[in-house]
C-alpha positions in Angstrom: 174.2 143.8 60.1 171.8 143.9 57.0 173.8 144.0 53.9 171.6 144.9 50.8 174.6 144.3 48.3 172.2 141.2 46.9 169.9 143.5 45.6 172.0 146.1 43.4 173.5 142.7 42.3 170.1 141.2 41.4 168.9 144.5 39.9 172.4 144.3 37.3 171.1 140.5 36.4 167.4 141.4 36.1 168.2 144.4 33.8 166.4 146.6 36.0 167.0 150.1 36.7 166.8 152.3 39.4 164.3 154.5 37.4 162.3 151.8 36.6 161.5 150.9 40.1 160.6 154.2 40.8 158.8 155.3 37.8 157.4 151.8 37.2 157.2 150.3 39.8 156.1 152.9 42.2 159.1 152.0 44.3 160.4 155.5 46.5 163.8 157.1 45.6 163.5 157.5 49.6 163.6 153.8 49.7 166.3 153.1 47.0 168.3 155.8 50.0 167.5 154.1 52.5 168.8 150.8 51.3 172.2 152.4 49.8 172.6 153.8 53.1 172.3 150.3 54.5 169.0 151.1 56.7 166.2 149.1 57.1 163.4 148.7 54.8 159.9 146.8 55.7 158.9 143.5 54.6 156.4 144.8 53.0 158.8 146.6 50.8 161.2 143.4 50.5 158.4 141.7 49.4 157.3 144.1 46.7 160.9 144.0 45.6 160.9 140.2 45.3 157.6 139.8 43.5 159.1 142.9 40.8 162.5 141.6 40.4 161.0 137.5 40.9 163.6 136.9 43.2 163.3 135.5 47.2 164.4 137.6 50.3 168.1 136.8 50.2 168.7 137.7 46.5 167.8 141.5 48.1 169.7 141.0 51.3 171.9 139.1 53.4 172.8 139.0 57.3 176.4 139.0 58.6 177.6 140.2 62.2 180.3 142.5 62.5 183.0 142.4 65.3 181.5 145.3 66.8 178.3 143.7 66.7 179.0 141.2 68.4 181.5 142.3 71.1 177.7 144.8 71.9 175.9 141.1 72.0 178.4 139.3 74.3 178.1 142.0 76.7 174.2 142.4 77.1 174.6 138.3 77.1 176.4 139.1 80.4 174.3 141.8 81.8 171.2 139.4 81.3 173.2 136.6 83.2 173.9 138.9 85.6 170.9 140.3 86.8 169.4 136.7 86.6 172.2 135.5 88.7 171.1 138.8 91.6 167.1 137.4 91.1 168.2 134.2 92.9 
């Protein structure tokens, strides 16, 4: 899961604002959603947001798998195995 906690944390140090990005930084209050919300975002965008705040990618998000996430991965894991084993 895509965790952008870095970012409202980087924003705090950087002294930048919410309003700033929009109104300054032509950065969309859609986006500034989206990323509360914890949906994705382009890289465009993640790179426009490093080269504002001078940060790299994972001061604006991190990666982590949740238990549910992974019980989902383990089982398409063995559906994969599975129809590879019927192929042979």
């Amino acid at each position: 899961m895509i965790s952008y906690d870095n970012f409202w944390e980087t924003m705090k140090k950087r002294g930048v604002t919410k309003y700033s990005l929009i109104y300054h930084y032509g950065i969309s209050s859609n986006t500034l959603r989206r990323m509360s919300h914890g949906e994705s975002i382009t890289t465009s965008t993640i790179n426009e947001l490093c080269l504002i705040l001078h940060c790299k990618p994972q001061d604006i998000l991190s990666f982590g798998i949740t238990e549910e996430e992974k019980a989902f991965t383990e089982q398409r894991e063995k559906e994969v195995l599975m129809k590879k084993k019927k192929r042979t």
